[in-house]
N, C-alpha and C positions, 0 to 999 in steps of 0.2 A: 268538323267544320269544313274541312277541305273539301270533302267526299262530296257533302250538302253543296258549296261553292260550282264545284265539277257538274253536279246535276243538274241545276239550274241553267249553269253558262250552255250544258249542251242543250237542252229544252229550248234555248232560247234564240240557238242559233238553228234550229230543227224551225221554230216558229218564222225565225225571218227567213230561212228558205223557201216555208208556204207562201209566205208573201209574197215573193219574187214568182211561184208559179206563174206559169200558166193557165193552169185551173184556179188559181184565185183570179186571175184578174177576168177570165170567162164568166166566172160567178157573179163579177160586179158590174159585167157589162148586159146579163140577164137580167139583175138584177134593178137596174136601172132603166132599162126599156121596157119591163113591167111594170115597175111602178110608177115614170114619170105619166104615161099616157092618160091613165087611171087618174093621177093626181090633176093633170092641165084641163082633161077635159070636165072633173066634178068642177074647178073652180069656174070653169066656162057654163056651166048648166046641162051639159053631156055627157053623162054620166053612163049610160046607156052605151056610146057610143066609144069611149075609153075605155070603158069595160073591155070590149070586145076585141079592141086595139092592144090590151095586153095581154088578152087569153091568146092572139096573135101572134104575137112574139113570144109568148110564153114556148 
């Protein structure tokens, strides 16, 4: 039961270090400049145009 305890707590502090990266937070800000522009311009009828804005940023 301990062993199990010890492996998780350390998985979990190994997870909240990824969080804390620097490449997580790179990821989410890729990831966010691709898909908002895609998403503002379909809802605007530019779809076309958003497209292209986030193969841009991509």
């Amino acid at each position: 039961m301990n062993f199990t305890l010890r492996l998780v707590s350390d998985n979990f502090k190994e997870f909240l270090q990824f969080l804390k990266s620097i490449s997580f937070s790179k990821a989410i800000r890729v990831g966010i400049a691709v898909t908002l522009p895609a998403v503002i311009a379909t809802h605007l009828g530019y779809s076309e145009i958003g497209m292209a804005i986030s193969f841009g940023a991509f």
